[in-house]
C-alpha positions as CSV (number, residue, x, y, z in Angstrom):
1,X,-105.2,-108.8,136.0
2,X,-108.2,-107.4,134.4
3,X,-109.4,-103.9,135.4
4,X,-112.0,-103.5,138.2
5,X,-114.5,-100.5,139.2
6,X,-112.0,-99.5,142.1
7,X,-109.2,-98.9,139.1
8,X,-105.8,-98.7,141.0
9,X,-102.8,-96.1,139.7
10,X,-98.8,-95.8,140.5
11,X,-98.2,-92.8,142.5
12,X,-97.7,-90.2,139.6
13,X,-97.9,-86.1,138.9
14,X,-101.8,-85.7,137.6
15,X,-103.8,-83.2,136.5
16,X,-107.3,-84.2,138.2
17,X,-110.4,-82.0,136.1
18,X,-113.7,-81.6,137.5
19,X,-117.4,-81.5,136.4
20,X,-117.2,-80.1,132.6
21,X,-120.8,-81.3,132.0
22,X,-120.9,-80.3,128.0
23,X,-119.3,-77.2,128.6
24,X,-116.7,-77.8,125.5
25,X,-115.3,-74.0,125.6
26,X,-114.3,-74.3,128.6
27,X,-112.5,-78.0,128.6
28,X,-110.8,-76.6,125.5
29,X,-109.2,-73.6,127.3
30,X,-108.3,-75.9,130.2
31,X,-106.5,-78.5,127.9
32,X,-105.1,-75.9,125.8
33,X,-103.2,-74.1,129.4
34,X,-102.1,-77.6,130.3
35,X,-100.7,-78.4,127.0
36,X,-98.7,-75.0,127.1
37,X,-96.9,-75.6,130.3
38,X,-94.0,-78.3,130.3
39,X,-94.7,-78.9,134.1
40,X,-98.1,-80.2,133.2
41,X,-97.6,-81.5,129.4
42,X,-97.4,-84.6,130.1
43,X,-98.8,-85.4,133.4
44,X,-101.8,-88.0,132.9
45,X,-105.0,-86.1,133.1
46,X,-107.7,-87.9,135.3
47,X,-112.0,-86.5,134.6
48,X,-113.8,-86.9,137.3
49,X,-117.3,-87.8,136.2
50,X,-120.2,-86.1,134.9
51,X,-118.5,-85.1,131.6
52,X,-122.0,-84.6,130.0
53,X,-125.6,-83.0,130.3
54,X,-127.0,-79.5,130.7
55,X,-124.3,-77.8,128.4
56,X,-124.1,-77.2,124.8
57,X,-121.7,-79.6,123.8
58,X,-122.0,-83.2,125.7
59,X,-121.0,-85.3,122.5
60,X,-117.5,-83.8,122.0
61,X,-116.6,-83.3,125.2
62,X,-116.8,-87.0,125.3
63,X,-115.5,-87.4,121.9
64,X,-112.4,-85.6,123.4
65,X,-112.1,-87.3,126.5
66,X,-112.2,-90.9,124.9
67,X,-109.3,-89.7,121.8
68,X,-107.4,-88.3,125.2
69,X,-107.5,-91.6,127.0
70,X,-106.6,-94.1,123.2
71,X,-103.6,-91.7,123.4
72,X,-102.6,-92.8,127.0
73,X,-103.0,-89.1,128.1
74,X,-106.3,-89.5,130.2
75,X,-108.1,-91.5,132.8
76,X,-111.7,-91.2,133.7
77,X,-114.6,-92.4,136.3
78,X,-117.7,-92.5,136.2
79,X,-120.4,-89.4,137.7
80,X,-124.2,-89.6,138.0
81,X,-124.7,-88.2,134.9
82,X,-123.2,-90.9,133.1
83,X,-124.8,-93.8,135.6
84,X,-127.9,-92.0,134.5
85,X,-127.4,-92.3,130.8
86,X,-126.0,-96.0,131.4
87,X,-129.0,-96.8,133.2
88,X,-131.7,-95.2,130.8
89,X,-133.2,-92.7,133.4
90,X,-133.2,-89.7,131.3
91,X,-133.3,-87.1,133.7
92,X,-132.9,-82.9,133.4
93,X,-130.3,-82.2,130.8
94,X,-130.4,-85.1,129.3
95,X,-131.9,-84.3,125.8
96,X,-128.7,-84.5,124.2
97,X,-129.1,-88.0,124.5
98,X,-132.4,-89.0,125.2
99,X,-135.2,-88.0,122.7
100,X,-137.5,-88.0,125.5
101,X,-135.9,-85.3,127.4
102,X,-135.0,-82.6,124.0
103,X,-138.5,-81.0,124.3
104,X,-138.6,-79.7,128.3
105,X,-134.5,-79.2,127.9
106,X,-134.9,-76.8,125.2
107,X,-136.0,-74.3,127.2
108,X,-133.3,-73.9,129.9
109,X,-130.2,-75.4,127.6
110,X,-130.9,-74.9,123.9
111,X,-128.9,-74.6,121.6
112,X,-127.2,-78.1,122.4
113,X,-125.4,-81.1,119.9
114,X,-127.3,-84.0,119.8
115,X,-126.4,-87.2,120.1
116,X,-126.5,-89.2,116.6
117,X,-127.9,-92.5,116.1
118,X,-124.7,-93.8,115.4
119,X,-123.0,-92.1,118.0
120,X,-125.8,-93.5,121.1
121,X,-124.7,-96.9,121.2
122,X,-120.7,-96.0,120.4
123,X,-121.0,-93.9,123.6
124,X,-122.7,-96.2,125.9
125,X,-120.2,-98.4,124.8
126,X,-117.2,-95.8,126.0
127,X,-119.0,-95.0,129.2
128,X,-119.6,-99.2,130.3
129,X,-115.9,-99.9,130.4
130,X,-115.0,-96.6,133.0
131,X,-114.6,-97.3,136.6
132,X,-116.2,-95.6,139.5
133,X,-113.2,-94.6,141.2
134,X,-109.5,-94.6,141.7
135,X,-106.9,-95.4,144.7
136,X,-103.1,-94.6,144.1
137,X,-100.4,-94.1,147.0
138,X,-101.9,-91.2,148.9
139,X,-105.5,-90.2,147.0
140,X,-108.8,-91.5,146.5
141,X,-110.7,-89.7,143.3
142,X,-114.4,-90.4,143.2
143,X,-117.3,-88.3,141.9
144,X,-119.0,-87.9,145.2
145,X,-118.3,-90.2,148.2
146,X,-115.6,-92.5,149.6
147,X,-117.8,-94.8,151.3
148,X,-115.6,-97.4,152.3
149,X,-118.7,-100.0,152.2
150,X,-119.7,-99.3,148.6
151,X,-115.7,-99.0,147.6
152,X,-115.2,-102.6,148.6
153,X,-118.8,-103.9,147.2
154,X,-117.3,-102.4,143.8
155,X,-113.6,-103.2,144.3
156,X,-113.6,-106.7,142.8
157,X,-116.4,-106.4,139.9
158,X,-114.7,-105.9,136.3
159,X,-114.8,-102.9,134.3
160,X,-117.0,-103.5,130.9
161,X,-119.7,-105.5,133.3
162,X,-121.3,-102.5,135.0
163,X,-124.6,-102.6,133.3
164,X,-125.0,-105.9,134.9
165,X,-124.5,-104.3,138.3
166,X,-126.4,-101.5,137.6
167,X,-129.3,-103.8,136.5
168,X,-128.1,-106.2,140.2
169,X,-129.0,-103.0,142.2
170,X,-132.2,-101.8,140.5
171,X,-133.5,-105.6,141.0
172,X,-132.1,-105.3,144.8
173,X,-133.6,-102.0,145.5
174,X,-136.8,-103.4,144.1
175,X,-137.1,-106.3,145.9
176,X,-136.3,-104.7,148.8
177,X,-139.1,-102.1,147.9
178,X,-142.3,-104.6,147.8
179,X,-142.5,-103.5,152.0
180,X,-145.5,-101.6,152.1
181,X,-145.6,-101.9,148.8
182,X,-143.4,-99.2,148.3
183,X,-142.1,-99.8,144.8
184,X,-146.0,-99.4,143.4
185,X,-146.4,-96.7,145.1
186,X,-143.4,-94.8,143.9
187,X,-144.6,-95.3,140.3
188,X,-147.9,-94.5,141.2
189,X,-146.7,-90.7,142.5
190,X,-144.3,-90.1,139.5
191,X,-147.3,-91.0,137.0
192,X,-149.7,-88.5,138.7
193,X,-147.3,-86.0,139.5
194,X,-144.4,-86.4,137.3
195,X,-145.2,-83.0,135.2
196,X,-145.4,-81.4,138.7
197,X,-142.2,-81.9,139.5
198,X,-140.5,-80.3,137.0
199,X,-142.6,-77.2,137.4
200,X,-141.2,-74.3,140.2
201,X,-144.2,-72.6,140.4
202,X,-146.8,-75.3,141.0
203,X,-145.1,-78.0,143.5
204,X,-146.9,-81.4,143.9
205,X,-147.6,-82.2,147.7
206,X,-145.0,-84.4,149.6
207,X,-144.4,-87.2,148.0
208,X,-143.8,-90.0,150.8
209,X,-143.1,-92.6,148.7
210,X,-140.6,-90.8,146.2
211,X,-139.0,-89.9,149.1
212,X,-139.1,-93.1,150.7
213,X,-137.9,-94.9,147.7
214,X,-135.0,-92.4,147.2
215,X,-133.5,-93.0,150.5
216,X,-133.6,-96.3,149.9
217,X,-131.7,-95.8,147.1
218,X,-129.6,-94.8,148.8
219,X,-129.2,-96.6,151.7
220,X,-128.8,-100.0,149.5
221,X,-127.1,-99.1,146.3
222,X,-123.2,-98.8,146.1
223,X,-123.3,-97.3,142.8
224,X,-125.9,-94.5,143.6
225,X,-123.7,-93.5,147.2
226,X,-120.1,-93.0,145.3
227,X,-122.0,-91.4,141.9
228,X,-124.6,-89.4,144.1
229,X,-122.9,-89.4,147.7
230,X,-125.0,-89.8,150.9
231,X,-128.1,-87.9,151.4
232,X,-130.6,-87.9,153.8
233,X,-134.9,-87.4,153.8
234,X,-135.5,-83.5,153.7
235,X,-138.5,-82.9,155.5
236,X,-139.3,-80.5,153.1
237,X,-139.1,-80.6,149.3
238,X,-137.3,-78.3,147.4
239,X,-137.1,-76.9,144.0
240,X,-133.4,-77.9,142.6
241,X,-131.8,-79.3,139.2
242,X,-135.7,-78.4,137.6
243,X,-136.8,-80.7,140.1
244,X,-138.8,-80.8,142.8
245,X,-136.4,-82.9,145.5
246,X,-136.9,-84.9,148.8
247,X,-133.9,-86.1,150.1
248,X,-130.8,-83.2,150.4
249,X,-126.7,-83.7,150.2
250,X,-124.8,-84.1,153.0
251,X,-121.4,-83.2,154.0
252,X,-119.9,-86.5,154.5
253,X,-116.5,-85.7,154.2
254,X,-117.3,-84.1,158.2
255,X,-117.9,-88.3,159.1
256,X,-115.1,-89.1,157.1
257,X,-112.2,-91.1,159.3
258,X,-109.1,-91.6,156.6
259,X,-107.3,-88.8,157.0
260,X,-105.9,-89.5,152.9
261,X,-106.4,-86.6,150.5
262,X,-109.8,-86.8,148.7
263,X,-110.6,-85.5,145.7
264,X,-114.5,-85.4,144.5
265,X,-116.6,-83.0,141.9
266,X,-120.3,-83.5,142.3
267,X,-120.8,-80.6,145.0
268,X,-121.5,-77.4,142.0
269,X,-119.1,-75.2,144.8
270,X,-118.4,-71.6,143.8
271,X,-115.3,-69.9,143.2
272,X,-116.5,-66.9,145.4
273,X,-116.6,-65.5,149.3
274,X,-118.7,-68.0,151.1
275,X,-121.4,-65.5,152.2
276,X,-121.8,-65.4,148.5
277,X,-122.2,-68.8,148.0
278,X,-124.2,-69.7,150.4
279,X,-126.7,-67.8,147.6
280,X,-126.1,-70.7,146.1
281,X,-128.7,-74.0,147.1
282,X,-125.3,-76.3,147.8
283,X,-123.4,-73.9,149.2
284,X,-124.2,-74.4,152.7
285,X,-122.1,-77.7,152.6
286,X,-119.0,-75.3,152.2
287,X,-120.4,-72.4,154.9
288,X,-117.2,-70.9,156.7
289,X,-115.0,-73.3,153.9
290,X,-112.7,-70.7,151.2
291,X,-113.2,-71.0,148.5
292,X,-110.1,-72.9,147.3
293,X,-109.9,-74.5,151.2
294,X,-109.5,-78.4,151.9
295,X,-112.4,-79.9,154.0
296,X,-113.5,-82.6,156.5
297,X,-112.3,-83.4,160.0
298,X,-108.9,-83.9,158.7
299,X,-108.9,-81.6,155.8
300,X,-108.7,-84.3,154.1
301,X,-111.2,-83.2,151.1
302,X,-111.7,-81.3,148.2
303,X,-113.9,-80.3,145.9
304,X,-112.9,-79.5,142.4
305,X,-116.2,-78.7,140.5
306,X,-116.3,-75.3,140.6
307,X,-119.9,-75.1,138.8
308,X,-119.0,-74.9,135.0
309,X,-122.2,-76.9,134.8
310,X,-124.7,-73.5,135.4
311,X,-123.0,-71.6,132.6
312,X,-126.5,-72.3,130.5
313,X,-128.2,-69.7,133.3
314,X,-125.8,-66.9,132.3
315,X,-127.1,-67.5,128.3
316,X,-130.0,-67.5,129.5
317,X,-130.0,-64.5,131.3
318,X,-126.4,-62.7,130.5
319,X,-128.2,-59.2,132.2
320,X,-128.9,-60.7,135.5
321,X,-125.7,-63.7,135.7
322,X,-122.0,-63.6,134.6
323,X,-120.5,-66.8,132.8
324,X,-117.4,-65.9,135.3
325,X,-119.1,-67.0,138.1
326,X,-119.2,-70.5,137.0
327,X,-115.5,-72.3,136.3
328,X,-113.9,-75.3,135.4
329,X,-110.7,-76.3,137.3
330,X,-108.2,-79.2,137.5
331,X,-106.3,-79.7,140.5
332,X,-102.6,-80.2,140.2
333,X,-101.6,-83.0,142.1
334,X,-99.0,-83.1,144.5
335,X,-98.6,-79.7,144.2
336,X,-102.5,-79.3,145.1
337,X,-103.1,-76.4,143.0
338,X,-105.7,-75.4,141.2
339,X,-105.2,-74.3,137.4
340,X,-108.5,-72.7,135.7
341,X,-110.0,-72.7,132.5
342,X,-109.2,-68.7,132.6
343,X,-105.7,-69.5,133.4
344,X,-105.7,-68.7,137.5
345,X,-103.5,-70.8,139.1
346,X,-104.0,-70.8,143.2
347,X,-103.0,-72.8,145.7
348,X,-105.0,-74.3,147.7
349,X,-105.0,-73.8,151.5
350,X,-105.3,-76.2,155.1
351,X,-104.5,-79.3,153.4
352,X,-103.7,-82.2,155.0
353,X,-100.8,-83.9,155.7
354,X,-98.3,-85.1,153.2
355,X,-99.4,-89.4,152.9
């Protein structure tokens, strides 16, 4: 049987990493605590998505992911980051990759490797043939949300083929988009306003048909909701990612029925008291959660990116921000610990139920 989107696995010990996001120092310490212990030598290591953009290092941390998985070590799904680079949207953080983006990423992320022209093509090539999620005997891993409706719309469709969905969607979300003439009008805004947006200081006004469009995005597209999760319109915009935004996460784990253990990244959570994290623009989807604390109605989710992503803001401003505050974890599965890059191990608490 060939391998599908929805990539199925034997129950199994696992080592389950979150958002590394270029951050190559810090996936090297992790691997290097993993390799030292015999309890977690072997187990198969499974990345959870968004291996690349924003830090310094986005071409070997997927160099080292992909000689991981030819070894038969590793696993790996998809995030937004990578539907983003599959898709050509070249998006904050993305100069790595796209030429387009190096110039306004220099700024915040510089000094970053650079993708080669030999290298673009080799890793689009790595990235096409990853699925979007994985099911074994008690857990669900997926970047950002087990929405049963997109799961099955992706369950069936072969890996290797997902440009061709990706390119399905776009043309869907399109059609769907000539209402009101929405599509023309999203365009429109971006090409009068799209320096605006990037800019803090000097927000465009609201933007009803970038917002429009977005939740339409949405609504419709399978891809975008298990990559991006499910967000709804904010009435007001907000500054976030160097971007000026108009729809906001949502904690959809709280909606969430199957009481099986799920584990996502996506979230940027923070390994710190929650009145400090609520600081923190996401960290109101984890108010009165610990930080190392199952969620949902069941406590039936968890999430493992614990921010790794932001370590450019503390070389940016080491006086004012501490690399410390921003971690990469994996989660040790089924003992449901977490292991960091700085060698913590914790345990995590109000789990659910054994599956």
């Amino acid at each position: 049987m060939n391998p599908t989107l929805l990539h199925t696995l034997d129950a199994q010990p696992l080592a389950i990493i979150g958002d590394i996001h270029g951050e190559i120092q810090a996936l090297d310490a992790l691997l290097d605590l993993l390799d030292r212990n015999p309890d977690t030598k072997k187990r198969l290591l499974i990345f959870i998505g968004d291996l690349c953009d924003r830090g310094p290092d986005s071409v070997g941390v997927i160099r080292r992911v992909r000689e991981l998985m030819d070894q038969g070590r590793a696993l790996t799904i998809l995030g937004n980051h990578e539907i983003n680079l599959l898709a050509n949207d070249a998006k904050d953080g993305s100069g790595w990759f796209f030429d387009s983006r190096e110039a306004s990423d220099t700024p915040f992320y510089a000094p970053f490797s650079r993708a080669s022209a030999r290298e673009r093509p080799e890793i689009r090539d790595f990235l096409c043939n990853l699925p979007l999620a994985i099911r074994m005997p008690g857990l669900r891993i997926v970047h950002a949300a087990w929405d049963p409706v997109s799961i099955q719309a992706i369950a069936d469709f072969p890996c290797g083929h997902i440009l061709e969905l990706i390119h399905e969607q776009e043309q869907n979300i399109i059609r769907a988009a000539r209402t009101d003439d929405l599509h023309s009008r999203y365009l429109a805004e971006l090409d009068r306003w799209g320096k605006q947006l990037e800019d803090p200081d000097d927000p465009p006004p609201y933007l009803d048909a970038v917002a429009d469009f977005e939740s339409l995005e949405q609504r419709l597209n399978p891809i975008k909701r298990l990559t991006s999760g499910i967000e709804a319109r904010s009435p007001q915009p907000f500054f976030s990612g160097n971007r000026w935004r108009y729809s906001d996460r949502t904690a959809w784990w709280n909606a969430d029925t199957d009481p099986t253990p799920v584990l996502i990244g996506h979230y940027w959570r923070l390994f710190e008291t929650p009145d400090r994290s609520t600081a923190w623009r996401y960290g109101r989807l984890f108010e009165g959660v610990a930080p190392t604390s199952w969620h949902g109605q069941h406590h039936q989710a968890f999430c493992i990116d614990y921010s790794v992503g932001a370590r450019w803001r503390s070389r940016k401003s080491p006086d004012t921000d501490t690399e410390d505050r921003y971690r990469l974890a994996a989660m040790l599965w089924p003992e449901r610990s977490l292991l960091f890059d700085d060698g913590a191990l914790i345990p995590t608490t109000e789990g659910p139920a054994s599956a």
